[in-house]
One Martini backbone bead per residue (centre of mass of N, CA, C, O) as a GRO file, in nm:
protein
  340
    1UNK     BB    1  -1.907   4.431  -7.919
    2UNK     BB    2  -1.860   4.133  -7.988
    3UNK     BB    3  -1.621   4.180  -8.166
    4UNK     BB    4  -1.473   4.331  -7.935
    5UNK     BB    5  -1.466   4.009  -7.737
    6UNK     BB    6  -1.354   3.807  -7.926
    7UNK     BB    7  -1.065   3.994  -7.954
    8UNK     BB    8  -1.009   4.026  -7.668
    9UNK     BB    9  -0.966   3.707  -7.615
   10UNK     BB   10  -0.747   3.643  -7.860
   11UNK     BB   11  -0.541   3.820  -7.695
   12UNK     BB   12  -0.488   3.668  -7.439
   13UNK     BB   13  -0.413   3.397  -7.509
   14UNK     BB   14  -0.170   3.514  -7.631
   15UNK     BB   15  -0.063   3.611  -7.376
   16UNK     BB   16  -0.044   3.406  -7.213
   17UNK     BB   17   0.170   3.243  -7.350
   18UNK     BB   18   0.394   3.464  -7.387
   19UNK     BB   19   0.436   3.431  -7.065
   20UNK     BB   20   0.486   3.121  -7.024
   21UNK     BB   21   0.755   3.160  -7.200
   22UNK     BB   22   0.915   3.444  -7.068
   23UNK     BB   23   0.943   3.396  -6.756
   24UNK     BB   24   1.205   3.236  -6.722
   25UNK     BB   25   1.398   3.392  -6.848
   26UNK     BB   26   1.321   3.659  -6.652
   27UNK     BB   27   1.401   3.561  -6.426
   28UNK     BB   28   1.721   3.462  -6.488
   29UNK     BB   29   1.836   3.707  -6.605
   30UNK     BB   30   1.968   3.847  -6.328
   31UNK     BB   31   2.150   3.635  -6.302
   32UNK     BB   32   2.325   3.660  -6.543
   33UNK     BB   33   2.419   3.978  -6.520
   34UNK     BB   34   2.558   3.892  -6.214
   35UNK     BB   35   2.758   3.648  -6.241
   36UNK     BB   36   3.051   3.819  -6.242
   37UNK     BB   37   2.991   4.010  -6.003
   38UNK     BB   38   3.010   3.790  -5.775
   39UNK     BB   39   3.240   3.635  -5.870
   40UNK     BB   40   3.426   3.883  -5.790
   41UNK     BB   41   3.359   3.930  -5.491
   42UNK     BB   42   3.467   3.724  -5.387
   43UNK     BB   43   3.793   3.684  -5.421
   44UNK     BB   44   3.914   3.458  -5.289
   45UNK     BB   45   3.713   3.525  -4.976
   46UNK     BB   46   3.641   3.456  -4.640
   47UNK     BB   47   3.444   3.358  -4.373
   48UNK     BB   48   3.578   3.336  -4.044
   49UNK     BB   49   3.297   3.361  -3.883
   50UNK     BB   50   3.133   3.179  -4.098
   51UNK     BB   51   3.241   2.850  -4.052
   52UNK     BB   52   3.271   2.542  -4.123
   53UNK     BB   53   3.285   2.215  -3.982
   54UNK     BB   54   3.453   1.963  -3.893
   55UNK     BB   55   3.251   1.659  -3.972
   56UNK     BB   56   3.019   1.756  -4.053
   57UNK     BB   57   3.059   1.947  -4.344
   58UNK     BB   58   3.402   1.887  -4.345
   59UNK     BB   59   3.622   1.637  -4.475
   60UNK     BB   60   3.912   1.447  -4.466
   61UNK     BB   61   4.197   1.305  -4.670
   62UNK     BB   62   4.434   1.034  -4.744
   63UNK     BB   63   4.704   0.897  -4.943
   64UNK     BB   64   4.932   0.694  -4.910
   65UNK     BB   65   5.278   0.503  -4.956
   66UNK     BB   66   5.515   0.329  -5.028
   67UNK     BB   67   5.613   0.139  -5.337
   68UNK     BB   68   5.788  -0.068  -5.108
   69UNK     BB   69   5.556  -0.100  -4.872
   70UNK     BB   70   5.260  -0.191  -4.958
   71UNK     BB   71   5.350  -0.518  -5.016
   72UNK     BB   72   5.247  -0.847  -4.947
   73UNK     BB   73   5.348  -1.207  -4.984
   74UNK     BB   74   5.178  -1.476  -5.004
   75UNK     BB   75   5.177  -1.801  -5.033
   76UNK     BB   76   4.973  -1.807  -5.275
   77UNK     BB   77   5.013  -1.541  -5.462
   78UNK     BB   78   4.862  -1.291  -5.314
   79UNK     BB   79   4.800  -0.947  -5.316
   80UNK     BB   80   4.881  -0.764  -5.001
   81UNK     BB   81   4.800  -0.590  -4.748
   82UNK     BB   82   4.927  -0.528  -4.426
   83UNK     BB   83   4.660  -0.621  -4.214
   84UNK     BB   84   4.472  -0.736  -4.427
   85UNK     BB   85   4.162  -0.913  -4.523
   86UNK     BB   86   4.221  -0.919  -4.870
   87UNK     BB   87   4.124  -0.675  -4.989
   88UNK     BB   88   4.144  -0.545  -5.340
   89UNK     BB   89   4.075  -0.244  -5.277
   90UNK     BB   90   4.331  -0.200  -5.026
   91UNK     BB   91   4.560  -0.151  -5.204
   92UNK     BB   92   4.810   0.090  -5.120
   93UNK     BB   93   4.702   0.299  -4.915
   94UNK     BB   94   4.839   0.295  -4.615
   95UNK     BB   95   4.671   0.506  -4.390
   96UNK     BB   96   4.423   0.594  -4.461
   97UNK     BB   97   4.308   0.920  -4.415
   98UNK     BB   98   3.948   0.854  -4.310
   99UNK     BB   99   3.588   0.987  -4.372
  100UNK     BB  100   3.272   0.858  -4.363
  101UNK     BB  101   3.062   1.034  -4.265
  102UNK     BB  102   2.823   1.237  -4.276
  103UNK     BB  103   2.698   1.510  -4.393
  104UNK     BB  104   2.603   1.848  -4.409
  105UNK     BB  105   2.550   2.077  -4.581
  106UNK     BB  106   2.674   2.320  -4.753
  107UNK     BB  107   2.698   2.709  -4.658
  108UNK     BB  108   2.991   2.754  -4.593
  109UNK     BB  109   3.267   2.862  -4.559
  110UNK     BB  110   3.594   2.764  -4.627
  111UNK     BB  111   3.946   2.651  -4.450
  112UNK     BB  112   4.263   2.503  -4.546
  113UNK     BB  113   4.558   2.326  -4.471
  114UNK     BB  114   4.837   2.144  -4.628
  115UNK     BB  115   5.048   1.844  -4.639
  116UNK     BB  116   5.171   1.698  -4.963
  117UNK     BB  117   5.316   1.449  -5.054
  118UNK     BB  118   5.413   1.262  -5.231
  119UNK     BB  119   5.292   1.012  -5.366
  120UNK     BB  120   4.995   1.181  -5.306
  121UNK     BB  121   4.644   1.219  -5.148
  122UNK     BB  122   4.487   1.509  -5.129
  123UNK     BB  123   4.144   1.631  -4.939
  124UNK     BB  124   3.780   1.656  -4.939
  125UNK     BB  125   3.484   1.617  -4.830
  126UNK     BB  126   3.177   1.697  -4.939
  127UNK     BB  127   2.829   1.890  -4.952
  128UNK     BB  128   2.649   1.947  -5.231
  129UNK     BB  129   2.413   2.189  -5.314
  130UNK     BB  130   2.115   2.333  -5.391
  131UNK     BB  131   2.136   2.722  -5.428
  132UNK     BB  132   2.451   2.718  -5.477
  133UNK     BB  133   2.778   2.866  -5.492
  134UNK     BB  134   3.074   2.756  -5.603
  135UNK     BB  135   3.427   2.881  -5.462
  136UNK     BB  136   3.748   2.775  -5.582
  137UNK     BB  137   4.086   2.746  -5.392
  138UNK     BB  138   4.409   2.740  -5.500
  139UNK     BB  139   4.740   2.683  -5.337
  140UNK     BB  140   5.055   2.664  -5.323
  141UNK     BB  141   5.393   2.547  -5.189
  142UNK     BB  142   5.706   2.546  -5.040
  143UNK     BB  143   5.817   2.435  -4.809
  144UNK     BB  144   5.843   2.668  -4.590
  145UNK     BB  145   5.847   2.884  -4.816
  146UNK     BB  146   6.031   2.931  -4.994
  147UNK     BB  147   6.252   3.151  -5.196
  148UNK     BB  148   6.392   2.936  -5.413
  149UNK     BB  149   6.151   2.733  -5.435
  150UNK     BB  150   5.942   2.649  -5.660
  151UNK     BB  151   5.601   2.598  -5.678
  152UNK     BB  152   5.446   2.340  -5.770
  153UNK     BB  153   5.321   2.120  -6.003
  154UNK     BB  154   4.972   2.014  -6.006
  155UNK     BB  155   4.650   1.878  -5.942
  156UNK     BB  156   4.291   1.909  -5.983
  157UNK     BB  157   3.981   1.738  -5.832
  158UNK     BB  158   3.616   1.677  -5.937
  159UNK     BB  159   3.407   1.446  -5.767
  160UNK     BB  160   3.242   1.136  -5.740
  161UNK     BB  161   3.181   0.854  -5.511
  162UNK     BB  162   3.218   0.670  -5.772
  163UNK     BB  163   3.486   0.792  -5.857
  164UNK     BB  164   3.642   0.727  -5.596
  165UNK     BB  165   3.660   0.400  -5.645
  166UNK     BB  166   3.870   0.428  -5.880
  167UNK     BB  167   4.087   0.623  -5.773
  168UNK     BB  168   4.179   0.398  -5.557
  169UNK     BB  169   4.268   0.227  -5.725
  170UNK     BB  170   4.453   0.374  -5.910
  171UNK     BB  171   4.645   0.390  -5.676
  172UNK     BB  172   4.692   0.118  -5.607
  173UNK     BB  173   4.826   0.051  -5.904
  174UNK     BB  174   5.093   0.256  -5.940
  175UNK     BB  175   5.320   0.006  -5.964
  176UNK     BB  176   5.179  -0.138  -6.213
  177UNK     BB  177   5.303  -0.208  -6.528
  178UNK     BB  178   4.994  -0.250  -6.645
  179UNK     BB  179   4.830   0.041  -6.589
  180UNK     BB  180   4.853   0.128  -6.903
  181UNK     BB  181   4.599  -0.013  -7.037
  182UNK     BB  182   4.411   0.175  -7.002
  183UNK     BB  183   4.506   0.345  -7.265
  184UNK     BB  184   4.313   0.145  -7.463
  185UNK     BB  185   4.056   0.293  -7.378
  186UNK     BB  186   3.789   0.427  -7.488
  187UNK     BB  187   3.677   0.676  -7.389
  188UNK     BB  188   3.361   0.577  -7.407
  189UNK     BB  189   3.484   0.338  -7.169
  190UNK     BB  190   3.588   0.484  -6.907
  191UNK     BB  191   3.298   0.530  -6.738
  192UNK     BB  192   3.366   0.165  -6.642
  193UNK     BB  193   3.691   0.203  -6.530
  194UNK     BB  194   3.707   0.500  -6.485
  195UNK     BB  195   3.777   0.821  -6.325
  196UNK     BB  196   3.575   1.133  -6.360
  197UNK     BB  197   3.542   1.410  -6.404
  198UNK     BB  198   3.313   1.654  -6.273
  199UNK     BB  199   3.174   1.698  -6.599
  200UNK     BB  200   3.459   1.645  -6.717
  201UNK     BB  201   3.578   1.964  -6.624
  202UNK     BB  202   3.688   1.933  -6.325
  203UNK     BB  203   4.024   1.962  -6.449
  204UNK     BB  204   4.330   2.096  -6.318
  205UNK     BB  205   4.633   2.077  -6.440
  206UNK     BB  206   4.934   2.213  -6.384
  207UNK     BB  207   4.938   2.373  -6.118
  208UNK     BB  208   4.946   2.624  -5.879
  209UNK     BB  209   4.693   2.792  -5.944
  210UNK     BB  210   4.332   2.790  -5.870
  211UNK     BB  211   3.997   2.827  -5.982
  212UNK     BB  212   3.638   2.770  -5.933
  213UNK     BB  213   3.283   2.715  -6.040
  214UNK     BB  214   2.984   2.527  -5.863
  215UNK     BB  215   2.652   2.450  -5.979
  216UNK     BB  216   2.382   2.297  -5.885
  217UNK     BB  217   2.034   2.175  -6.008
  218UNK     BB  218   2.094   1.938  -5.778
  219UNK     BB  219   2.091   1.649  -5.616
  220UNK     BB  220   2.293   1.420  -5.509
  221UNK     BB  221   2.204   1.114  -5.607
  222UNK     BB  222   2.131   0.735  -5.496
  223UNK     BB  223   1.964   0.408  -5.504
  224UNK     BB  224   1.693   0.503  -5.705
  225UNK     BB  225   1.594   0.252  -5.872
  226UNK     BB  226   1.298   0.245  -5.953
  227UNK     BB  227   1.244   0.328  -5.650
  228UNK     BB  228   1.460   0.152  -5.534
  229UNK     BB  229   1.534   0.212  -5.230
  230UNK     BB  230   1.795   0.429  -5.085
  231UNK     BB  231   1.887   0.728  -5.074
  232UNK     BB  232   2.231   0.869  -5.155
  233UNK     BB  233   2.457   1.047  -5.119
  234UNK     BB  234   2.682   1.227  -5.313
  235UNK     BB  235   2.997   1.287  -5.252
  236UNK     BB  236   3.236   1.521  -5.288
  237UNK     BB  237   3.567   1.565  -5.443
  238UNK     BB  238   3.893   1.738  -5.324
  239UNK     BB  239   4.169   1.716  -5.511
  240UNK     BB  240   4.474   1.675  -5.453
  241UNK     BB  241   4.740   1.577  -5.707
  242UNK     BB  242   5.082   1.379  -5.623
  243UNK     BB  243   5.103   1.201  -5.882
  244UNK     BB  244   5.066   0.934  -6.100
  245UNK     BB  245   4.822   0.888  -6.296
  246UNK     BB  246   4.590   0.756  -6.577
  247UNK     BB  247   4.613   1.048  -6.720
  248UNK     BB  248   4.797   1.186  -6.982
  249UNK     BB  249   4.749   1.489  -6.853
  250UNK     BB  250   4.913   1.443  -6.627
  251UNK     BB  251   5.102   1.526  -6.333
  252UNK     BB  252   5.372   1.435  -6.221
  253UNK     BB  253   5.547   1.382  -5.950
  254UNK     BB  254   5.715   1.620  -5.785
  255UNK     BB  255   5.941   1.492  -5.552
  256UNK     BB  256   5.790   1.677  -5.315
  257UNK     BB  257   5.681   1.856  -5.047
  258UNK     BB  258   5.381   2.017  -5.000
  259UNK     BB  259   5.179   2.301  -4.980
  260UNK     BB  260   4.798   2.407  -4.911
  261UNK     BB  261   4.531   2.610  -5.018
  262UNK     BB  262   4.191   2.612  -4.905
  263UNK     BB  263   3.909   2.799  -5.060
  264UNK     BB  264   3.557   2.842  -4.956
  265UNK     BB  265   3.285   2.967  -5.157
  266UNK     BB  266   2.924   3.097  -5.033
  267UNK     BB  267   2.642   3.132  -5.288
  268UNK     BB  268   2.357   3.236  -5.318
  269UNK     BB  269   2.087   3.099  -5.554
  270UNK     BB  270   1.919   3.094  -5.853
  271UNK     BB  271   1.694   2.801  -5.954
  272UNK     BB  272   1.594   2.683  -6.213
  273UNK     BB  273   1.315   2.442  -6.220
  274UNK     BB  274   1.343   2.166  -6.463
  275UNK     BB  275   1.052   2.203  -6.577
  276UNK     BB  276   1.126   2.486  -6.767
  277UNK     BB  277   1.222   2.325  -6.980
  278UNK     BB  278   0.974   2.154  -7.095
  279UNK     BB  279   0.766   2.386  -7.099
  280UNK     BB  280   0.927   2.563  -7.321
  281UNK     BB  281   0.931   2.349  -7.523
  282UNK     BB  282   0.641   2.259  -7.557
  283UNK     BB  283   0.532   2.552  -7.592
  284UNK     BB  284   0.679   2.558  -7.863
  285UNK     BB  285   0.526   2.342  -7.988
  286UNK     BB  286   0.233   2.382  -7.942
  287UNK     BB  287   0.227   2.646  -8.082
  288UNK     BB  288   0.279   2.580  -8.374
  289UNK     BB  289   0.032   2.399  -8.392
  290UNK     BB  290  -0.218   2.636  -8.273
  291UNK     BB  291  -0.155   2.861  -8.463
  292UNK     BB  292  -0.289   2.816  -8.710
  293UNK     BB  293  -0.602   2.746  -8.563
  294UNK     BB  294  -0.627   3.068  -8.498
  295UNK     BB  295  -0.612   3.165  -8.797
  296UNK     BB  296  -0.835   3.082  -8.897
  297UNK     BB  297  -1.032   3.123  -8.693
  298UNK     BB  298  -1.010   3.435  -8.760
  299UNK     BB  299  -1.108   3.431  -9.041
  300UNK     BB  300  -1.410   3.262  -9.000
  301UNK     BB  301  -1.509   3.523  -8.792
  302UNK     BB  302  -1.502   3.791  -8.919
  303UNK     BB  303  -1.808   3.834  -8.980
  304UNK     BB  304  -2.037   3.723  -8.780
  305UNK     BB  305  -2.111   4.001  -8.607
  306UNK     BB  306  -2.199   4.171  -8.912
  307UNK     BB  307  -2.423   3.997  -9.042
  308UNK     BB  308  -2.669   4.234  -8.940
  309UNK     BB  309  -2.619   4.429  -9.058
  310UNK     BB  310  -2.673   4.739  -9.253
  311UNK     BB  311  -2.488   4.862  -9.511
  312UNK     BB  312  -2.330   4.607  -9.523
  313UNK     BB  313  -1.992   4.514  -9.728
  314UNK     BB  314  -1.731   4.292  -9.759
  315UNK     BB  315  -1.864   4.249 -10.088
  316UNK     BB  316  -1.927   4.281 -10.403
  317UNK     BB  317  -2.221   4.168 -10.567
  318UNK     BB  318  -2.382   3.970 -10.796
  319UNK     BB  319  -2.644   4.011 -11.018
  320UNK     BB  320  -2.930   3.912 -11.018
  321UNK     BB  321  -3.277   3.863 -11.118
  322UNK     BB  322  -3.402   3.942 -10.847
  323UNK     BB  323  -3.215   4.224 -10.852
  324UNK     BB  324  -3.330   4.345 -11.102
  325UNK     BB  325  -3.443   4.579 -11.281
  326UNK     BB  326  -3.658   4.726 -11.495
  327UNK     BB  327  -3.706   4.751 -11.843
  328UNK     BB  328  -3.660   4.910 -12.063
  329UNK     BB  329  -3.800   5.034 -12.350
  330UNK     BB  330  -3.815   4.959 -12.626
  331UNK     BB  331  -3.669   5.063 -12.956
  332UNK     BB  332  -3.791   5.202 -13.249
  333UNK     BB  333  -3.638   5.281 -13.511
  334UNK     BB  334  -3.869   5.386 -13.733
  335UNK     BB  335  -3.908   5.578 -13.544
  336UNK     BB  336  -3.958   5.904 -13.474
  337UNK     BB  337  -3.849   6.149 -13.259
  338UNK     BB  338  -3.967   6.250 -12.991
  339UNK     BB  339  -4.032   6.513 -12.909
  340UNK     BB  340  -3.935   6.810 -12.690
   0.00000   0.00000   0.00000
């Protein structure tokens, strides 16, 4: 029974090991089985009974300006935009139609439709959270609906409130020729002067209608630096562009105004929790080292519980001095054989 006590303690632990490690895995297992299936089921269709608000959850922004009337020239020699305060920053913005309040988070579908003029940038601002599947939908057309005028292609860009402040940046300075040297900077020194689509990847050019899908696995926040400082959400933009922008690979001004439709579709979903990243790193990290430990120990300790039964041995042991019996009688050669 002892043995048996042991055996089973022993194999506890190792079970619980086992489940310690497979258990996130099997959590998100069905998310990952599933997950081709609602992003079908969207299927760039929104509930038009239960959409988002504007200014609430989801605001416009827009871009515009003329690059003949953009700029006056002061007397001592800067470059300012008519009625502006000096800020080198807001230079040929236009009328730059921006909302800049708070927003609560999205969670509900939403569309909208826009007329994007020719060298402008429109687009939405809104507060995306962890917990929800974002999936976005673009879709182009020519103005009036033309059925003779094929509708352009433009750019699609999904960016962060960082990055929004390159972006706007770089609309002002669209008309500099020398903002071509922008392209001399290395890829990997570019998210230090110049803005990036979110994660790299969610850039979609050239396009005339197109679909994508993010989902965050936390809250976009920013200013709590070492714990200093007040967190603040960081709003993503989603950008129509029609403009020619400062990436190689955009496409150009399409030199006529066009409209858009966006439809946002929101699916909630099971997020595994940050640790359970290193949870499992470490689990299997650990498991290594401990492993040789258990099986030393177990096999150091496989006879203690037997070594006092009676009749079991075992190794068969080599006989000593004190266990041999008693020597035959020796046998004298020349004497005749003892009679039968």
């Amino acid at each position: 029974m002892r043995r048996t006590g042991q055996y089973l303690g022993r194999n506890a632990v190792s079970l619980m090991v086992c489940l310690l490690l497979i258990s996130p895995i099997a959590i998100s297992l069905p998310e990952a089985l599933t997950s081709n299936i609602v992003s079908a089921a969207s299927n760039c269709s929104y509930d038009s009974q239960n959409s988002a608000d504007w200014h609430q959850e989801v605001s416009s922004f827009n871009l515009t300006g003329s690059s003949d009337d953009d700029f006056m020239y002061a007397e001592d020699g800067d470059v300012r935009e008519p009625n502006d305060q000096g800020s080198f920053w807001n230079i040929g913005m236009g009328d730059n139609i921006y909302n800049s309040s708070s927003l609560d988070a999205l969670r509900k579908d939403f569309h909208a439709s826009f007329e994007v003029k020719n060298d402008s940038a429109t687009g939405l601002r809104l507060n995306l959270t962890s917990g929800y599947r974002y999936t976005f939908c673009f879709v182009t057309h020519s103005e009036n609906n033309s059925e003779y005028l094929e509708s352009p292609m433009v750019d699609f860009y999904l960016i962060q409130e960082y990055d929004w402040d390159f972006y706007r940046s770089d609309y002002s300075m669209r008309v500099w020729e020398e903002r071509d040297m922008l392209n001399m900077i290395p890829p990997e020194w570019r998210d230090l002067s110049a803005w990036m689509p979110y994660r790299d990847v969610h850039s979609y050019e050239g396009q005339r209608a197109v679909d994508f899908t993010v989902s965050l696995d936390h809250d976009e926040t920013s200013g709590a630096l070492f714990g200093l400082g007040e967190e603040e959400t960081q709003w993503m933009y989603l950008i129509v562009d029609g403009w020619d922008n400062m990436r190689d690979s955009d496409t150009p001004a399409p030199h006529r105004n066009f409209s858009v439709d966006i439809s946002i579709m929101t699916e909630e979903r099971f997020t595994l929790p940050n640790y359970t990243v290193s949870l499992v790193c470490c689990g299997l990290f650990s498991l290594l080292l401990v492993a040789p430990v258990i099986l030393h120990n177990k096999f150091q300790n496989a006879g203690i519980g037997i070594s006092g039964q009676q009749g079991v041995e075992l190794m068969p042991m080599l006989e000593t001095e004190a266990t041999k019996g008693a020597p035959p009688p020796p046998v004298n050669k020349g004497a005749p054989p003892p009679p039968n």
